[in-house]
C-alpha positions in Angstrom: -27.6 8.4 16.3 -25.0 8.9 13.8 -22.6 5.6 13.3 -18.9 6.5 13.5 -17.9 3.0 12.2 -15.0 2.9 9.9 -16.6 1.0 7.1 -15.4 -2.1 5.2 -16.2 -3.9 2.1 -15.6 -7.8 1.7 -14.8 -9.1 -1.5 -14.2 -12.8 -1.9 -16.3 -15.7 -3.9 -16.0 -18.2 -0.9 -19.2 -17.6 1.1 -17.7 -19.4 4.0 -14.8 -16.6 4.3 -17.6 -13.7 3.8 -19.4 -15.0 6.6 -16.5 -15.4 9.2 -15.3 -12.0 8.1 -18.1 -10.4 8.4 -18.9 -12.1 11.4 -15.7 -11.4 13.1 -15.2 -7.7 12.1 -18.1 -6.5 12.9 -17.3 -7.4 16.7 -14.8 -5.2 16.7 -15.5 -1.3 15.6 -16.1 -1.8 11.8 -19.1 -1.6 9.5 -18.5 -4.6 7.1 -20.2 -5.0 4.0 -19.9 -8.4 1.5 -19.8 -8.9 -2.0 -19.1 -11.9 -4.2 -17.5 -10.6 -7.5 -16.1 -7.5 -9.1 -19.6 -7.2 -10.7 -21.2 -6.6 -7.2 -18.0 -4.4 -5.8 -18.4 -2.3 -8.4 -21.8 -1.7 -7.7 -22.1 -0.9 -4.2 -19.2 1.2 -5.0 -20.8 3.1 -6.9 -23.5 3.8 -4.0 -21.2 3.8 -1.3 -18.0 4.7 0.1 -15.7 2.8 2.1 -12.5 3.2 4.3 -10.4 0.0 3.3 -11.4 -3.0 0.5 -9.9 -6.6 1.2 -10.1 -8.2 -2.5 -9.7 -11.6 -3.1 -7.1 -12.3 -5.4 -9.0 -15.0 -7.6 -12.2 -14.6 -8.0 -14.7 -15.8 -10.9 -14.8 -13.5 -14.0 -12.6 -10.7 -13.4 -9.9 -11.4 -11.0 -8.5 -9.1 -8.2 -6.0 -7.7 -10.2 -7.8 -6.5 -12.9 -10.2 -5.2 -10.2 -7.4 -3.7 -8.9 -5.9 -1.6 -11.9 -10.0 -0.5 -12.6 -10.1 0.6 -8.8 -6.8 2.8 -9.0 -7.8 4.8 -12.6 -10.2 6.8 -9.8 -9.9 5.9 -6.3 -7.0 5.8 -3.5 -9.2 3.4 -1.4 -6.8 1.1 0.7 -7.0 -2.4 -0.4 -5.7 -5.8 1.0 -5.2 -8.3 -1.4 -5.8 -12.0 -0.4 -3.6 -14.2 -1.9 -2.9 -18.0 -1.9 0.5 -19.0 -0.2 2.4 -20.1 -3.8 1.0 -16.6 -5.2 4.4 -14.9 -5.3 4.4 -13.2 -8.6 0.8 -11.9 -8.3 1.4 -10.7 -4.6 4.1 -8.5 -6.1 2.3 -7.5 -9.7 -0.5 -6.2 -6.5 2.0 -4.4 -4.9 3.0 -2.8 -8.3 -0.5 -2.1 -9.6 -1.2 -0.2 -5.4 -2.2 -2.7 -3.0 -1.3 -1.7 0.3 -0.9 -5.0 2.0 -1.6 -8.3 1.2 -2.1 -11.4 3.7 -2.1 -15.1 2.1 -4.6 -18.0 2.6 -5.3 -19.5 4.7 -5.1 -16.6 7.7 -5.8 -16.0 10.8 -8.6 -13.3 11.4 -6.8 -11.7 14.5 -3.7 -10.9 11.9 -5.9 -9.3 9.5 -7.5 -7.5 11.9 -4.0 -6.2 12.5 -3.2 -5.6 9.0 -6.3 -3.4 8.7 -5.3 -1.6 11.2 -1.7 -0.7 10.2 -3.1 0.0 6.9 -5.8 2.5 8.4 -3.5 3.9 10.6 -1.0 4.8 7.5 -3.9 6.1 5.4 -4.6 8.4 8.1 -1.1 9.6 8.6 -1.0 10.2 4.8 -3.6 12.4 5.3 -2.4 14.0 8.4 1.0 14.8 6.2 -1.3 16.1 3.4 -3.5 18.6 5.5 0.3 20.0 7.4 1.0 23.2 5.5 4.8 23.3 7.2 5.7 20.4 5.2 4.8 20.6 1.7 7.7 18.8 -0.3 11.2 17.4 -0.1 13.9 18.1 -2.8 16.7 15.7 -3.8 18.8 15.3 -6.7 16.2 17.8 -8.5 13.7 15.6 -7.9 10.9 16.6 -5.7 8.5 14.9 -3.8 5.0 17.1 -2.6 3.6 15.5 0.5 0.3 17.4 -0.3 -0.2 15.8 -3.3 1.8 12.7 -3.3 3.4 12.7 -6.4 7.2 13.1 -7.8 8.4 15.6 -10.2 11.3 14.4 -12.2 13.9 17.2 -12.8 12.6 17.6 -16.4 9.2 18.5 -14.7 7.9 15.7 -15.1 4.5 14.7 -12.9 5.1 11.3 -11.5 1.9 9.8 -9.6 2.7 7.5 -6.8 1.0 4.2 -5.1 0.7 4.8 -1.2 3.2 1.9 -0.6 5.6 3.9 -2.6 4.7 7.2 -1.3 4.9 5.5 2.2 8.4 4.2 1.4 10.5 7.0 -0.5 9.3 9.5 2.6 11.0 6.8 4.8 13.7 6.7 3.0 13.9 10.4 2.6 13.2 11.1 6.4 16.2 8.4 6.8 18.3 10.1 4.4 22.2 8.7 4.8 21.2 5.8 7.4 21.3 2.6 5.7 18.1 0.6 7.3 17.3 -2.9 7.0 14.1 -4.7 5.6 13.2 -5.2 8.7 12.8 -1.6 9.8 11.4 -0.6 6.3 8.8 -3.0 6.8 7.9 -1.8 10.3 8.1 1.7 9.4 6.0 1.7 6.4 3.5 -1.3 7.5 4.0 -1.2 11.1 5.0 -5.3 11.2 7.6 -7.8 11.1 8.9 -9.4 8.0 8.7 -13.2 7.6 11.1 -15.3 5.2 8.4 -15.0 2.4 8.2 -11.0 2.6 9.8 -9.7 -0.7 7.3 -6.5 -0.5 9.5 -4.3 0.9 12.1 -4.8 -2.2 9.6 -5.4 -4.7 8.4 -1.8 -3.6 12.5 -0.9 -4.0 12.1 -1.8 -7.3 9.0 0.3 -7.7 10.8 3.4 -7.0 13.7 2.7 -8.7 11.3 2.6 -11.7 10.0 6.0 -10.7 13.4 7.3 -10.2 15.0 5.8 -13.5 17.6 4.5 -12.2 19.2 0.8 -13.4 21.2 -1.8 -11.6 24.3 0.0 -13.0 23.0 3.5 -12.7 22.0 3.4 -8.5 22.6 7.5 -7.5 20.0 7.8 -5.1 18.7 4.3 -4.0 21.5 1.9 -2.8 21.4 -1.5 -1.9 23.9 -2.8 0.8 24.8 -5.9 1.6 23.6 -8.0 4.0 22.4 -4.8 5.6 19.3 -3.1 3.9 19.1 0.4 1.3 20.6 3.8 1.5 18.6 6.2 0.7 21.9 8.6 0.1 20.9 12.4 -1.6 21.2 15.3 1.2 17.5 16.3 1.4 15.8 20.0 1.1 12.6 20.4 2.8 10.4 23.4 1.9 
């Protein structure tokens, strides 16, 4: 009988957190795999494939960022970086180097289990948009964004690969192009959850795609802040 699981892989040096993970994940409809280091993830990596990764931030040897920047040289794998609670700069150098969610220590199971989820769910929409013929790519300010592929094209042709949180976030934007929406929304959009006082991932993200876009805190075109409100996304938007 063939096993329809979505499949997991565990990796995290505390052998207490394996366990309860595993424990607790495989009651509900995954396959979960557990590994201790990035030694062993890249191993069973390289004999197996898996739907979503939840990387420990530090780990012995290599830590979860490094593991992180190997991981995304060849694979779009969603990952879920766990963090410690005073881990703000690293939480947001994840978000930069692709992590698509991130849940600090110490957590409870049922929210990661909704965090998976959400990020599943969003993978899967990704690849819903890529497979839809009718929507290809959106043009603004001659830059262009192909859903297919997932990448920007500057308007000096320029190829311009994206993370899925920022993929996820500029077709927000550009689906809510002239409506100024808050953090909140944006977070719930893009992640499908609330934001909490220590959520900067939503504008650390911002400043992700600013990055892409070129622009500077004195050269905002396309991407506007407002205060005490959210961003404006504000180009008129070509789809094709």
């Amino acid at each position: 009988m063939k096993n329809n699981k979505l499949k997991l892989l565990v990796v995290d040096d505390d052998s207490e957190i394996r366990h309860l993970l595993k424990q607790y994940l495989q009651k509900t409809e995954f396959q979960v795999s557990v590994v201790a280091d990035g030694q062993e993830m890249f191993s069973i990596l390289r004999e197996e494939s898996f739907d979503l990764i939840i990387l420990d931030l530090m780990l012995p040897g290599e830590d979860g960022l490094s593991l992180l920047r190997r991981l995304r040289a060849d694979s779009n794998t969603p990952v879920i970086m766990l963090t410690a609670m005073g881990e703000e700069t690293d939480r947001i150098l994840g978000l930069e180097m692709g992590a698509d969610d991130y849940i600090s220590k110490p957590f409870n199971p049922r929210e990661l289990l909704a965090r998976i989820k959400s990020v599943l769910r969003r993978a899967s929409m990704s690849d819903d948009t890529s497979s839809n013929a009718k929507t290809i790519r959106a043009e603004f300010s001659n830059w262009v964004l192909n859903f297919q592929q997932r990448h920007l094209t500057s308007p000096e042709g320029v190829v311009i690969p994206l993370s899925d949180g920022e993929f996820q976030l500029l077709k927000v934007f550009i689906d809510n192009s002239g409506r100024t929406l808050s953090r909140e929304q944006l977070l719930n959009l893009t992640q499908g959850r609330e934001s909490d006082s220590f959520d900067r991932s939503i504008d650390v993200l911002v400043g992700c795609i600013r990055k892409r876009l070129d622009e500077t805190p004195k050269n905002l075109k396309i991407l506007h802040a407002v205060r005490s409100e959210g961003y404006l996304f504000s180009p008129l938007v070509k789809f094709y």
